[in-house]
Every structure is written in C-alpha cells, then in structure tokens.
C-alpha positions as CSV (number, residue, x, y, z in Angstrom):
1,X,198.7,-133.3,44.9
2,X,197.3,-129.8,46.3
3,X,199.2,-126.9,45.7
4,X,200.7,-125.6,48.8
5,X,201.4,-121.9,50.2
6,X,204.3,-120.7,51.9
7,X,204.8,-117.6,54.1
8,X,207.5,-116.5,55.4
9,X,207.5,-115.7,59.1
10,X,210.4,-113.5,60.3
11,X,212.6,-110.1,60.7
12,X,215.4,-110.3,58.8
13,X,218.7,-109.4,60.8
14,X,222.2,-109.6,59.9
15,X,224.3,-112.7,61.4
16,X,227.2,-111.7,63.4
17,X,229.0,-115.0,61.9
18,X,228.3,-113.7,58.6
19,X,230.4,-111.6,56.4
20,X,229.3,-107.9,57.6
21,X,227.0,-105.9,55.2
22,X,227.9,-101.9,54.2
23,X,227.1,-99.8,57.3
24,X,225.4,-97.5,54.5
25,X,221.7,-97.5,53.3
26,X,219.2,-95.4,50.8
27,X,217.9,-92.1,52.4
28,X,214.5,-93.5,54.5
29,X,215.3,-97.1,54.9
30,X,215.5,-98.8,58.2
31,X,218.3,-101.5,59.1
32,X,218.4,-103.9,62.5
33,X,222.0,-105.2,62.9
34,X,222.7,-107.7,65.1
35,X,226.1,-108.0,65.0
36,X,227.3,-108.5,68.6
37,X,224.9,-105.4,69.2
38,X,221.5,-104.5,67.9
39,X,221.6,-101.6,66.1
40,X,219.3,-98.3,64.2
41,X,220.7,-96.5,61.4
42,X,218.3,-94.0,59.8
43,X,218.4,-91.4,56.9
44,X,221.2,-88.8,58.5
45,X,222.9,-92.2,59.4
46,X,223.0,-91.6,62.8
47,X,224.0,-94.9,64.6
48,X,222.4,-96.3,67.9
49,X,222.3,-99.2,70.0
50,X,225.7,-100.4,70.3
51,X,225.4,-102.0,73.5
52,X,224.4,-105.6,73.4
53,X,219.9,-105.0,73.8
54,X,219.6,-102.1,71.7
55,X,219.3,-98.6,72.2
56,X,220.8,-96.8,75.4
57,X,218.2,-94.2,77.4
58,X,220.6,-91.7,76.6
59,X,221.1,-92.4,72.5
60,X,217.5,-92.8,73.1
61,X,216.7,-89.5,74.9
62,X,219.2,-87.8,72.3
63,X,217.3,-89.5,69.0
64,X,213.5,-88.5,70.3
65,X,214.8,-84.7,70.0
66,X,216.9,-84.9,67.2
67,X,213.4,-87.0,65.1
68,X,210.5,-86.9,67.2
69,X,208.2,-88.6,64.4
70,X,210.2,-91.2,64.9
71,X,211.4,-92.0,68.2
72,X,207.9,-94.3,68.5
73,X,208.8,-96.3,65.5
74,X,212.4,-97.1,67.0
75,X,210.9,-97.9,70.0
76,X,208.6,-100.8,68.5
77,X,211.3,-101.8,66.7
78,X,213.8,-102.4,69.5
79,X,210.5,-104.3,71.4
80,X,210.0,-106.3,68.9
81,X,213.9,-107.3,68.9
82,X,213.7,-108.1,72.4
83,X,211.1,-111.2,71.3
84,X,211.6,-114.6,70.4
85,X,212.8,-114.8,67.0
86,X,214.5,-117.2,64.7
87,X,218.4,-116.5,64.9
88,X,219.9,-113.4,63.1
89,X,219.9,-113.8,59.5
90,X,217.3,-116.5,59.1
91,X,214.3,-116.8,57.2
92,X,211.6,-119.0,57.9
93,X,208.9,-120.3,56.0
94,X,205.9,-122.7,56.8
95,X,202.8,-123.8,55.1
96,X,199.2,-123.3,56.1
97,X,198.7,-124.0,59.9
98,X,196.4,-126.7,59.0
99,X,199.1,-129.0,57.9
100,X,200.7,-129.6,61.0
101,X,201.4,-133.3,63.1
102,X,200.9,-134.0,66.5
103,X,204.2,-133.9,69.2
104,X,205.4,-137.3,69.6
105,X,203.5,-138.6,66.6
106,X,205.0,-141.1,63.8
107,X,205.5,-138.2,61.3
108,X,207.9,-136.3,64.0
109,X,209.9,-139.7,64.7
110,X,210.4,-140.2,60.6
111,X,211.2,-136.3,60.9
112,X,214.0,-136.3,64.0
113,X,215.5,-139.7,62.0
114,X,215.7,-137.7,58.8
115,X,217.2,-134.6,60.2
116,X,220.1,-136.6,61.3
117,X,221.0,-138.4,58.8
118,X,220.9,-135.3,56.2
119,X,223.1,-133.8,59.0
120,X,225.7,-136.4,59.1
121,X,225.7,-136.8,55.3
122,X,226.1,-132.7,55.0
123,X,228.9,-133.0,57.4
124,X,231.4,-134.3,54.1
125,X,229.3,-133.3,51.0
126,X,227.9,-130.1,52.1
127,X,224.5,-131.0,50.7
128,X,221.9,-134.0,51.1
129,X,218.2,-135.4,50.2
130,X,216.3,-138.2,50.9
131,X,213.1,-139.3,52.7
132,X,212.4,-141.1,56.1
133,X,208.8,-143.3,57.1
134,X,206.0,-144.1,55.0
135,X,202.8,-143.7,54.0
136,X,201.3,-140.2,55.4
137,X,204.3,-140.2,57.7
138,X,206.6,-140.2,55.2
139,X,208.8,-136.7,55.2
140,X,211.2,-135.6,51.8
141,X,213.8,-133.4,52.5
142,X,217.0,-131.2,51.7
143,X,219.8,-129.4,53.4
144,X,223.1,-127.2,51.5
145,X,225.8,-125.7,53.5
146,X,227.5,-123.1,51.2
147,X,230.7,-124.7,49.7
148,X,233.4,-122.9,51.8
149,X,232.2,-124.0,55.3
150,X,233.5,-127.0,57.1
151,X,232.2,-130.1,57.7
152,X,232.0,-129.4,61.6
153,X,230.9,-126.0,60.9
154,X,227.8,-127.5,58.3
155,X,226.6,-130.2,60.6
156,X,226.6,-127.6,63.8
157,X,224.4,-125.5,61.4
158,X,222.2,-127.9,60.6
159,X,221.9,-129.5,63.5
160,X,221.1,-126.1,65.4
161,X,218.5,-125.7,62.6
162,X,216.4,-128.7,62.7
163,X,216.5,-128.4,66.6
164,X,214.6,-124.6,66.0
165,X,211.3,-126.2,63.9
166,X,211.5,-129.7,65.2
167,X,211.6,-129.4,69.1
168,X,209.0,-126.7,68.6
169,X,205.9,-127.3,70.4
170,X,202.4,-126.3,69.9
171,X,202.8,-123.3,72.2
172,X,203.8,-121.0,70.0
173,X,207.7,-121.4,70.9
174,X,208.1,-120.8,67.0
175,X,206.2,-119.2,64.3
176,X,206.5,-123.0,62.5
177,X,205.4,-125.0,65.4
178,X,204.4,-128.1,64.7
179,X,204.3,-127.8,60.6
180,X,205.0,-130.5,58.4
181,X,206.3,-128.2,55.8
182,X,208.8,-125.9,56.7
183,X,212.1,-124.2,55.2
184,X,215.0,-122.3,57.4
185,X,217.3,-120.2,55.3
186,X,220.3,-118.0,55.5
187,X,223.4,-117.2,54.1
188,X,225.3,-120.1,55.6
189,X,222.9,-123.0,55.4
190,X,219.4,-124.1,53.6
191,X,217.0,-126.8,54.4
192,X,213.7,-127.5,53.7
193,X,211.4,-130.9,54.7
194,X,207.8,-131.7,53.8
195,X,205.1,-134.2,53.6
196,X,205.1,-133.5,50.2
197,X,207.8,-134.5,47.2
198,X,209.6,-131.5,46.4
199,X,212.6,-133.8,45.6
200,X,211.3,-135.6,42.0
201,X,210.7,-132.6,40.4
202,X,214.1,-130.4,41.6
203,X,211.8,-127.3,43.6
204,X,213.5,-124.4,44.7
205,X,211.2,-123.1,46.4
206,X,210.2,-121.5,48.8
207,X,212.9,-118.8,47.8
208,X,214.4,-116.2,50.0
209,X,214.9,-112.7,47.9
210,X,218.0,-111.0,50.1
211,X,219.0,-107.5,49.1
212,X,222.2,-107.5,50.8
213,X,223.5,-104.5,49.2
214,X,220.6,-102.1,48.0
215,X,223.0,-99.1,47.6
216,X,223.2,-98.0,43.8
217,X,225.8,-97.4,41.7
218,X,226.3,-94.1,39.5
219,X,223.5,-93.7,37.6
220,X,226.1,-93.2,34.3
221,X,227.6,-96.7,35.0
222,X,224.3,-98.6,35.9
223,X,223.6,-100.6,32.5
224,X,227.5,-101.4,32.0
225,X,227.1,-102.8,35.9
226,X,223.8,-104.6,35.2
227,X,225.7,-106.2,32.3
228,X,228.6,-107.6,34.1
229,X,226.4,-109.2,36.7
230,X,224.0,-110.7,34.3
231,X,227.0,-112.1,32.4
232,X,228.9,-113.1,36.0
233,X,225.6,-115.1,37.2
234,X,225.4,-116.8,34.0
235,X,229.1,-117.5,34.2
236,X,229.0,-119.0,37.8
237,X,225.4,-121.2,36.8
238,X,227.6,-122.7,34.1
239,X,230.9,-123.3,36.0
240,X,228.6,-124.7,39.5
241,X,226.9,-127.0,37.1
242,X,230.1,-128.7,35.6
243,X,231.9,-129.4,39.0
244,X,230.9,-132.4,41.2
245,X,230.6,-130.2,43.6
246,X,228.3,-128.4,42.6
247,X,229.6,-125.2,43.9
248,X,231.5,-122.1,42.3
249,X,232.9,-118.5,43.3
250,X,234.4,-116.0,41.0
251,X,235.1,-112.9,41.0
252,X,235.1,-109.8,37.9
253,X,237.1,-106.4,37.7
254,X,234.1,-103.2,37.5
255,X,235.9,-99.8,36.6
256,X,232.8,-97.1,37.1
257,X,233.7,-93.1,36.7
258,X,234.4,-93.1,40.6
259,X,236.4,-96.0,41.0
260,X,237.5,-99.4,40.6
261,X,236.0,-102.2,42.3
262,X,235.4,-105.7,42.4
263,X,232.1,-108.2,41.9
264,X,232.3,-111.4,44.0
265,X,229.8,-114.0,42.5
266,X,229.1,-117.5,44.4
267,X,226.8,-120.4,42.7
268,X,225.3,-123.4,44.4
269,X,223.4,-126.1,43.5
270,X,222.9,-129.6,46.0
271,X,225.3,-132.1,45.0
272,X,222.6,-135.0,43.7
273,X,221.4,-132.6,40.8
274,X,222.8,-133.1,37.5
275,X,223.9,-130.5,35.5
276,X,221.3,-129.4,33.3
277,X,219.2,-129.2,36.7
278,X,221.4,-127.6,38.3
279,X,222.5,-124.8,35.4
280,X,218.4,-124.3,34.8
281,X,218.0,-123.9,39.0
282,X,220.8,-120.7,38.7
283,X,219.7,-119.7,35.6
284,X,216.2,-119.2,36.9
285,X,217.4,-117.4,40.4
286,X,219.8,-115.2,38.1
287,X,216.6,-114.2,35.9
288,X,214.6,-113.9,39.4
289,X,217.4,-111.5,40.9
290,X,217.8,-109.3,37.9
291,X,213.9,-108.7,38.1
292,X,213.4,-108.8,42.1
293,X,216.9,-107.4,43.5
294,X,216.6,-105.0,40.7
295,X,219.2,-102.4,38.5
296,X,222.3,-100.8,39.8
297,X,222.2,-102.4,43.3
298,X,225.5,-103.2,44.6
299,X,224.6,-106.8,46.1
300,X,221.5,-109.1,46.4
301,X,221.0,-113.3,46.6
302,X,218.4,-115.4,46.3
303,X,218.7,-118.7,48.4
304,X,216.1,-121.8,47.7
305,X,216.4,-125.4,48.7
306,X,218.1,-126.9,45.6
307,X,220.5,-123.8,44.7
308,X,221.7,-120.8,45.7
309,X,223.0,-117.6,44.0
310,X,224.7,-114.0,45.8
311,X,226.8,-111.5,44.4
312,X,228.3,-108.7,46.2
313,X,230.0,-105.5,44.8
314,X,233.4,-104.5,46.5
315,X,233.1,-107.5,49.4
316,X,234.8,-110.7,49.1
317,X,231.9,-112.7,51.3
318,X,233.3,-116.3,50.5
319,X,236.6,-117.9,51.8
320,X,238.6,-119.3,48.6
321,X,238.7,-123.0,49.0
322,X,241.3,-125.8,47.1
323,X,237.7,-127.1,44.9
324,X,237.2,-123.8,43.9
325,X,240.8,-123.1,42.8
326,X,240.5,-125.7,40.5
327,X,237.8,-123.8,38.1
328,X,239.1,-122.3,35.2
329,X,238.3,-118.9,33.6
330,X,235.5,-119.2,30.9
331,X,235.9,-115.6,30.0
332,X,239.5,-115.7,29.9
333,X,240.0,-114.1,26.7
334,X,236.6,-111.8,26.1
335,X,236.3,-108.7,27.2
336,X,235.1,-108.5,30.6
337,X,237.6,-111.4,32.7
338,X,236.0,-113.1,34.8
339,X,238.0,-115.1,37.4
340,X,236.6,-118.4,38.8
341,X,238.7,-119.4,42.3
C-alpha cells in the first residue's frame, strides 16, 4: 500500500457557533472572523468589517489613509472571503487529484451508504467507523463529534459535512471534488473517509494544528505555564482513555505575576479505541502541540480522525456534561490540582 499525501485546502475562519476566540492578536498578525460579521483586526488593533460582507467603503476609505501599504492586502483578503469556501472554522484536506472516482460511480454509492450510517450511529455515541462496498469500491471511514454536543446537534454536523465533499462535483464546487480520500475538521466535528485502511492501524492523521490562542504569557511565568499544560494534557490523555466514553474535560488553577486564571483542557479519543490506543493517540498530539503550538501560548489544539486535544487559557470552551462529572481528580493531592468535570 502506497503512501499517500494530504494537503490541506482552506482559510481558516472562526465559527460563529463556536466558542469565540480573544479579540486580541501579536503585533503583525492578520485575523478573518466570521462571527455573524467578517472582520480585520491588524497591529494597532483597529477593527473593521462589522457588517455582515466585510469591510464598509467608509472603514475602508478611513483604513487606506490611516496604512496605505496595506489597504491592498485587506482588499484581497475581503475578495477572497467573498468566494466559495468550506464553512467558517473548517479544514479540509484531500489527497492527490489523481485519486478521485467518477459521479454516480459504485465507490460514491458505497460512500453516500457509509456517510449515513456513521451519521446515525454518531447521533448516540458521538463517534463511529466502519467500511461500506468492496473490492476497489470499498470506502473506510470515521467521524467524532466533541463529547459535549447532542446527538441532534452531532448528526446535523455530520450530515452537513458529508453533503460538502460528497455532492461535490467535478466542477470545481469544492477544493475536494470528486476525491476518494478526504478529511473535514473543526472544533465541533471530525471525519475522515478513504479508499485506503486508516482504521486497522488507529491513524490520526491528517492532523489539523489550530493555534487558537497565540497570545503569550509573561515571559517570567512562561516555563511554570508550559509545565502545567504539559502535565494537564497528560492528565486529560490518561482520564479520556479510562472512560467508555472516551472523552474528558478538566480544568487547572494558573497564578502568573499579573493575575490568576484558569486552563480548560478537553481530550477525545473515538469510542471503538481501547485504551492504550487511545492514551498513545493524546499522548502523541500533546507531544505534537508542545512542539508545533509552541511555549507560552495561551491556547492551541490539534484535531485528527481518531483523537482530539485543545486547551485554552482563561476560556471555558466546553459545556460540562453529567459523563464528565463523573471523572475524578488524579492530581487531587499534588501540587498543581487539577480538576476533571
């Protein structure tokens, strides 16, 4: 079996059904919201665009005098915003165009009957696999709906998902038209199908790197801070891998020489992994974020098709459910609590 390549193909934009990220960002970076509005924020953190389609001729005519270098760039930006584009906070990923089926084909039929029966299974587990056809029609895949979200909510996702790559055509409606190995992320929701096994062997990937929060904290406090998180990810790998579900939140107290805050933690693994699967999937993405989110920034998650890991400094982005109450505190007694919900 070849080894296969995946690229991701879109612009990362905020969900307005997510939990909202910090309106702040480092000095030269450029965020698009798209929470109910499209939206520029750029070093002096001036804000535009708060009208639903981006930026107003006046905010417009206002920006070009106040940074003339780069009233062009905000321009393409906003253009580019106005194209077709997978919905806000979604990655997508597909393999090389020439591993793509034909509309109407067998592959596409085994494809559509998988899609709905990980949906419907998703709908009161929150996670499924299997395969659907045979032969070089058969299709492997995977879906996880993060842990808090109900089963109506899960199955909408999902369902709203496969519709995107599978009743793509060959027109270019979608950057994945047509390919037989695709993957649709975002905060809310994973799946992934293929023509190849990605099941046997547990593959995360392909995995989506999401600095949610790249603000850093003093630079005084940044080891103690790097600490806690490494020891809260390993935490949460642990606790996600013992529950049925598969699923764990927690949260640990962070006292820095500017204030005192709080680091929310959620772990996620698909429920037919067992535990030492599962606990080696987080404990991989925790190494992965410590090396690719990097030290001292305040949030960052890396989402994949088997598990799932986030933290977020100061923003309680998960909704407390009666599974998750049931965890108890491994750290109970050491020195740094952490508190599992």
């Amino acid at each position: 079996m070849h080894a296969r390549r995946l690229a991701g193909h879109a612009l990362h934009v905020s969900d307005a059904n997510t939990h909202a990220r910090p309106n702040t960002i480092l000095r030269g970076e450029f965020l698009i919201r798209s929470e109910g509005y499209k939206a520029a924020r750029i070093a002096s953190g001036v804000d535009f665009g708060r009208a639903r389609g981006g930026m107003s001729t006046r905010d417009f005519s206002i920006f070009q005098s106040l940074y003339p270098g780069r009233a062009m760039f905000v321009a393409l930006v906003v253009l580019l915003l106005s194209s077709p584009v997978p919905s806000a906070g979604d990655q997508l990923f597909c393999a090389d165009a020439n591993d793509k089926y034909s509309p109407n084909s067998t592959y596409q039929a085994s494809l559509r009957s998988l899609a709905d029966e990980l949906t419907a299974r998703a709908m009161n587990s929150h996670s499924a696999t299997g395969t659907a056809g045979g032969g070089s029609d058969k299709v492997y895949g995977a879906v996880l709906c993060r842990g808090d979200s109900t089963g109506a909510d899960c199955s909408g996702r999902l369902r709203e998902a496969f519709g995107k790559t599978i009743n793509a055509d060959s027109t270019g409606a979608a950057a994945c038209a047509l390919h037989k190995d695709v993957a649709l992320y975002s905060e809310l929701y994973q799946l992934r199908f293929s023509d190849e096994d990605f099941l046997s062997a547990f593959s995360n990937a392909p995995e989506w790197v999401d600095g949610t929060n790249l603000n850093l904290v003093p630079a005084a406090d940044a080891r103690q801070f790097d600490e806690l998180v490494a020891k809260l990810t390993r935490s949460l790998a642990e606790a996600a891998a013992a529950q049925p579900d598969r699923y764990a939140t927690a949260d640990a107290p962070w006292s820095s020489r500017e204030s005192e805050r709080t680091v929310y933690g959620l772990a996620q693994c698909t429920q037919d992994m067992p535990p030492e699967r599962c606990r080696a999937c987080l404990d991989g993405v925790g190494a992965e974020i410590r090396r690719r989110i990097g030290s001292s920034k305040m949030g960052g998650a890396i989402h994949g098709a088997r598990c799932t890991l986030r933290y977020e400094t100061g923003n309680q982005f998960f909704t407390e459910t009666a599974t998750g109450k049931s965890l108890y505190n491994l750290e109970h007694k050491k020195e740094t609590e952490i508190f599992f919900k």
